[in-house]
N, C-alpha and C positions, 0 to 999 in steps of 0.2 A: 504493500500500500504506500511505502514511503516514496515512492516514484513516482506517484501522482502529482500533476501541477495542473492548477488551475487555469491554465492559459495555453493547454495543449489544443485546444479544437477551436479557438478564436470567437470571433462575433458568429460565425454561422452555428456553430455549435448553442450558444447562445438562444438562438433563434429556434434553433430546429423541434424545442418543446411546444413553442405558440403555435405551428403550424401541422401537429399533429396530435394524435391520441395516443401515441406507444411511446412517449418520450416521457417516461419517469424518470428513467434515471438521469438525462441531460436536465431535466427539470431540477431535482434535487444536486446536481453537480455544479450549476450555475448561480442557482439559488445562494449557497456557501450560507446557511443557517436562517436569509433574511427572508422566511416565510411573513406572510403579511400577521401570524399571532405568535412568534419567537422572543422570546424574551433572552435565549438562551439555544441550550440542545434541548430541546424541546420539538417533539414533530407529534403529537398528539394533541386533540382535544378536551382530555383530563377527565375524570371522575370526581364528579362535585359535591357528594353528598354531603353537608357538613362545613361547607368550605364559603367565604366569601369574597364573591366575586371584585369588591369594590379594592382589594387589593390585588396589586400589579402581578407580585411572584406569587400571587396564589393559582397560577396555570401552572408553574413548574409542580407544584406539591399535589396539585390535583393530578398530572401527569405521572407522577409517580403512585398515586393511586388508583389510578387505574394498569399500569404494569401489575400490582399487588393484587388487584381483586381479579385480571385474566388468572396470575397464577394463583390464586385460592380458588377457582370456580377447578380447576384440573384435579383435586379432588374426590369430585362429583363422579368423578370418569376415570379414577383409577383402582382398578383391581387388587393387582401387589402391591407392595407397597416397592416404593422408588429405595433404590441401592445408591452409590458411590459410581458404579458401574453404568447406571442407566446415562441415557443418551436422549438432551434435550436439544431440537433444532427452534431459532428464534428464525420466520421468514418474512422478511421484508423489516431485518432490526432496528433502522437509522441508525441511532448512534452507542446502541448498546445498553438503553437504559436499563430492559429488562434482564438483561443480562448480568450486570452489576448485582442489580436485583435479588439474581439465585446466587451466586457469588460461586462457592465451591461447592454446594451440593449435590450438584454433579457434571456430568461432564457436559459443558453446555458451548454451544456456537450457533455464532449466529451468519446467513446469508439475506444477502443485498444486493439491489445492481448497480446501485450508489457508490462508486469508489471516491466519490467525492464528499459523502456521510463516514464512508468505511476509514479514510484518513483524517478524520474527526474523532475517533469513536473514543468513549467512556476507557480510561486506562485499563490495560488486564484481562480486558476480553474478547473473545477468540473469535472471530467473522471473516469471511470469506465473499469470495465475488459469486454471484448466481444467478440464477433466473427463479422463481417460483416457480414458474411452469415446465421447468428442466434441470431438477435437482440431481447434484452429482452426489448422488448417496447408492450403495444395494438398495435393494428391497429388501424388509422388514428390517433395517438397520439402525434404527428410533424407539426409546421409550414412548417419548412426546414428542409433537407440535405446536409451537404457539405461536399467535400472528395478530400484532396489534393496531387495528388501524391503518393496515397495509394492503386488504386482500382486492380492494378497489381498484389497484392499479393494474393488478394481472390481469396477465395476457392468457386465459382469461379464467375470472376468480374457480370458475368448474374445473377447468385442468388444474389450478392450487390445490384442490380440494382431491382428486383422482392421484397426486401427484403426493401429499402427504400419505391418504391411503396407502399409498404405495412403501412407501419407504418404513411404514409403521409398522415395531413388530405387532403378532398376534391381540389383540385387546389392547394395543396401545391408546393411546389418551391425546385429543385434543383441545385446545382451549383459546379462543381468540375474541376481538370485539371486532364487529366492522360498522362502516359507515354505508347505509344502504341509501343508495340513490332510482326513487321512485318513477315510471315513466312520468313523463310531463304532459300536466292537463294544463290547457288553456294557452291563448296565446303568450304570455308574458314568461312562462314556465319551459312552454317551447322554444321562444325567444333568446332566452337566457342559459339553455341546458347543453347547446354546442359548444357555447364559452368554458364552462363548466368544464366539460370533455378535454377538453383540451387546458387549461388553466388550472384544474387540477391531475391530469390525466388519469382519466379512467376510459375505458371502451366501449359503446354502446353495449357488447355483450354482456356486462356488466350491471347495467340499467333493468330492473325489473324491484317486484316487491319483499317484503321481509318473508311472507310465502315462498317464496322463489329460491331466497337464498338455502331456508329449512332445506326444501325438497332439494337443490344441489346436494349438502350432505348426504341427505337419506341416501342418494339414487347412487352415489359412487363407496356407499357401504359404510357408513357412520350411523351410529345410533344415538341421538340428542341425549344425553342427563341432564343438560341446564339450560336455561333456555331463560333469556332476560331483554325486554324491551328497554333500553336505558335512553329513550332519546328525550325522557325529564331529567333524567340523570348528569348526560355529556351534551347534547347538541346545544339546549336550552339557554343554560347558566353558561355554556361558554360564549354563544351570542351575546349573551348581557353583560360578559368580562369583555367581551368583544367590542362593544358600545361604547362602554364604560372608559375602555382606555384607547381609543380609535386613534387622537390626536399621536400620543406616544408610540403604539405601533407602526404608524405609517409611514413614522421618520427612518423605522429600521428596514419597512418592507421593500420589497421588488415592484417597481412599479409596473411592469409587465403580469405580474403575479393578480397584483392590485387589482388592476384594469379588467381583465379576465376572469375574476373571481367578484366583481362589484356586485353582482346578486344573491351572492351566497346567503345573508339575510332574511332573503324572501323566499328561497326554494325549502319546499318539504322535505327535507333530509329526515330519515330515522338511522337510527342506533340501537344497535342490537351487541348482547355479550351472549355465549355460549360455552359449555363443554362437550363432547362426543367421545365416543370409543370404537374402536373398529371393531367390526364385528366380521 
């Protein structure tokens, strides 16, 4: 990772996120931390339960609470109990938060297509270059899977989901939150949803209901134990921290990012947390 530099692919490189939908990773590589709600390493929308919006670093603390309640919900969905030995993959990690997280309890790494996150990353912990949808693992070579706020961007979120199956041993245990992006009714919704697509990159294959994402699970051999609508939880209060500190943000954010993303406010997003086990 330390060969990474900033300024290898130029202004086109730059550019190449706004005029498509499979550019995450150049997204997050140009980006260099100044999403438009970064205080920090920060790439989640946080878990607020308890928390007040009306302070600045309370996205970092809500961020880290939500790392903590994906992995307490893995629980729900494990059989054995986890050794020294087990084998946890983080996919789509940014910068390691959750990682830090489990620390040594067991063997943990994380993959990204972010090498421009991955020479960022949290001291100490072990990530690699990847695709989510072309994991260089065996088959059944995982205790766990966990995916936070990441699974949006895949190419496309159903092969993430055939693709952990995969690599999972017997009865292993999933655990992730995602951001579901609803089809778009009306014109303002339709107006606004290509920007979307591209300013945050995600694929129209992507696009469907919190319905939709369940049955993805189910159909590629997961069987749900937890199952949690949190979009009073994450989407909500982070809009209202969002609000709240716009002026301060916007000094740090991408204004490409900005501009692309100006409706995010108004769109029906949900949020959803879950556990699963292969079956």
């Amino acid at each position: 990772m330390t060969g990474w530099r900033d300024e290898r692919n130029g202004f086109s490189r730059r550019l190449s996120w706004v005029r498509r939908d499979d550019q995450a990773a150049a997204l997050y590589d140009t980006l260099r931390g100044r999403l438009i709600y970064a205080p920090s390493q920060v790439a989640n929308m946080g878990y607020w339960e308890g928390l007040d919006v009306r302070r600045f670093q309370s996205l970092e603390t809500a961020s880290d609470a939500l790392f903590r309640r994906v992995l307490g919900m893995r629980h729900d969905a494990t059989i054995a109990e986890s050794t020294s030995r087990s084998v946890v993959l983080d996919v789509g990690c940014g910068y390691g938060g959750l990682l830090e997280i489990l620390g040594d309890e067991m063997l943990n790494v994380g993959v990204n297509v972010s090498f421009g996150q991955l020479a960022r990353r949290r001291p100490g912990v072990r990530v690699a270059g990847a695709s989510a949808s072309s994991l260089p693992l065996r088959r059944a070579s995982v205790s766990g899977v966990v995916s936070v706020e990441a699974a949006h961007h895949f190419h496309t979120r159903r092969d993430f989901y055939a693709e952990a199956r995969r690599v999972l041993e017997p009865s292993g245990w999933m655990s992730g939150s995602e951001l579901v992006v609803p089809p778009a009714r009306g014109v303002l919704q339709k107006m606004t949803l290509p920007f979307h697509r591209r300013g945050m990159q995600f694929p129209q294959g992507n696009v469907g209901s919190v319905e939709t994402l369940r049955g993805g699970l189910e159909d590629v051999g997961f069987e749900i134990t937890h199952w949690e609508e949190a979009t009073g939880r994450v989407i909500a209060p982070f809009k209202r921290w969002l609000i709240r500190h716009l002026p301060r943000v916007l000094l740090k954010a991408d204004p490409q990012y900005v501009v692309l993303n100006a409706g995010f406010l108004f769109y029906p997003w949900k949020y959803v947390l879950y556990s699963a086990q292969a079956q």
